[in-house]
C-alpha positions as CSV (number, residue, x, y, z in Angstrom):
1,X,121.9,123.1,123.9
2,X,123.6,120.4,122.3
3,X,127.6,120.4,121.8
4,X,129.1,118.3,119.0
5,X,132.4,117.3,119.0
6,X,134.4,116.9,116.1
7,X,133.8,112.9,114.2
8,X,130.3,113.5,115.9
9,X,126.8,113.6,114.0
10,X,123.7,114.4,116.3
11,X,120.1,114.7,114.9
12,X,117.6,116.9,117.0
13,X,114.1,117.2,116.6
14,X,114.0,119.9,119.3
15,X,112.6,123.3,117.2
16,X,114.9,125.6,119.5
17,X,118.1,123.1,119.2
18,X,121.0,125.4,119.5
19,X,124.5,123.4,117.5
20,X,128.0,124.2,119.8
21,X,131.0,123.0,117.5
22,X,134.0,122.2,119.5
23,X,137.5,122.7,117.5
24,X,138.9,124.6,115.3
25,X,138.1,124.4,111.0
26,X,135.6,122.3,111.6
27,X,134.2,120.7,107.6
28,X,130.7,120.8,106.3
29,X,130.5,117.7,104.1
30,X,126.6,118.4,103.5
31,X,124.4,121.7,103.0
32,X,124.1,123.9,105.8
33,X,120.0,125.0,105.6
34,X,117.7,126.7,108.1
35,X,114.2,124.7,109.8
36,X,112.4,127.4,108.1
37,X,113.2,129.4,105.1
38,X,113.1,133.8,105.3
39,X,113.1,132.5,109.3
40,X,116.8,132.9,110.9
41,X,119.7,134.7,110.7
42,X,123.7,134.4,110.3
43,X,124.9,136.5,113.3
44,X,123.5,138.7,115.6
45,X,124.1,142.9,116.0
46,X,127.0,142.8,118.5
47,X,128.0,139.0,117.4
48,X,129.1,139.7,114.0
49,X,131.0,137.0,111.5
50,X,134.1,138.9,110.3
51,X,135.1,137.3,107.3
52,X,132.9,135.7,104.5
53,X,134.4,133.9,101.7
54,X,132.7,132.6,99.1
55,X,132.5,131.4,95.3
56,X,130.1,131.7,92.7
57,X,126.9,133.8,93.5
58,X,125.6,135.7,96.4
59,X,121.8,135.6,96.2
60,X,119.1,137.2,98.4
61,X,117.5,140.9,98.2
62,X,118.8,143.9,100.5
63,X,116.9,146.8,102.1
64,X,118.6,149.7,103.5
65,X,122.3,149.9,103.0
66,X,125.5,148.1,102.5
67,X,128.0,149.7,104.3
68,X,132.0,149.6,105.8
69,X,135.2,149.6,103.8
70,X,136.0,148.3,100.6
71,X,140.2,147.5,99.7
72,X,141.0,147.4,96.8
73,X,138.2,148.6,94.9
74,X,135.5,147.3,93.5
75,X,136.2,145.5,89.8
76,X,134.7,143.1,87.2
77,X,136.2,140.0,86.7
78,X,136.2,140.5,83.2
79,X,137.0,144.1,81.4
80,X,133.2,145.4,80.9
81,X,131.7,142.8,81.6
82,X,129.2,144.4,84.8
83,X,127.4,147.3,85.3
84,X,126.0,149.4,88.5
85,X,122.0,148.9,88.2
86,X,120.4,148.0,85.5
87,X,118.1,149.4,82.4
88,X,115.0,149.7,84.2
89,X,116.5,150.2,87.6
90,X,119.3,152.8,87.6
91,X,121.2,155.0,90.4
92,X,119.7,158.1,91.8
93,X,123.0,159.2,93.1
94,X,126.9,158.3,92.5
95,X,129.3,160.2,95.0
96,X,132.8,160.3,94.3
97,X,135.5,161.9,96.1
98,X,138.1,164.7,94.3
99,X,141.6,162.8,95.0
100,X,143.4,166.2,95.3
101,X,141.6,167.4,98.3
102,X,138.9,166.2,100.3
103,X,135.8,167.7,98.3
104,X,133.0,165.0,97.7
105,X,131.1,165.1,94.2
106,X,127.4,163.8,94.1
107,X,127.0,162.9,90.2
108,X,123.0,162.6,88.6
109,X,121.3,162.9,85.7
110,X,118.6,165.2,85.5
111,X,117.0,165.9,82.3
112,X,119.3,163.9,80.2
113,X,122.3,166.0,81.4
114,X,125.1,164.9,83.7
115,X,125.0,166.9,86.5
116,X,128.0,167.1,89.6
117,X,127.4,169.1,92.4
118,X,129.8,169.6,95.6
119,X,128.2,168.6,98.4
């Protein structure tokens, strides 16, 4: 393991090097890149990051789901200017939830026509 303290640049040529940073808001003034590309991860199951803040574009491809809360909602940055899927790759499913009483609505289109069933 090698620890770095802050002011402090160490180069590794150790495959398996694991990086402790000592401090607190420590400052990337360079990319931050793994060894190997499609190789590593950010986190682990039970060692989550809790916050991510970023700007400009998230890139990558997802399998499974995206799940947990959302506040606020979810909105364009310009009026219109998004959409949910895309012309050749749409939503099966869109559920939405009655805000008088607790009833969930799944939404599809089958046959052309809009279809909402409770489930």
């Amino acid at each position: 393991m090698v620890t770095v303290v802050p002011g402090q640049k160490v180069l590794s040529s150790h495959v398996n090097a694991k990086l402790d940073i000592d401090g607190s808001d420590n400052k990337m003034t360079t990319n931050f890149v793994p060894a190997v590309g499609n190789s590593f991860d950010l986190g682990l199951t039970g060692t989550r990051w809790k916050d991510l803040f970023l700007s400009g574009t998230a890139y990558g491809s997802l399998s499974g789901n995206v799940t947990g809360d959302v506040v606020g909602g979810i909105e364009p940055a310009t009026n219109g200017a998004k959409s949910v899927g895309t012309s050749t790759k749409g939503m099966a499913y869109v559920y939405l939830k009655d805000t008088a009483n607790t009833n969930v609505y799944r939404l599809e289109v089958v046959s052309g026509v809009l279809q909402a069933t409770l489930i």
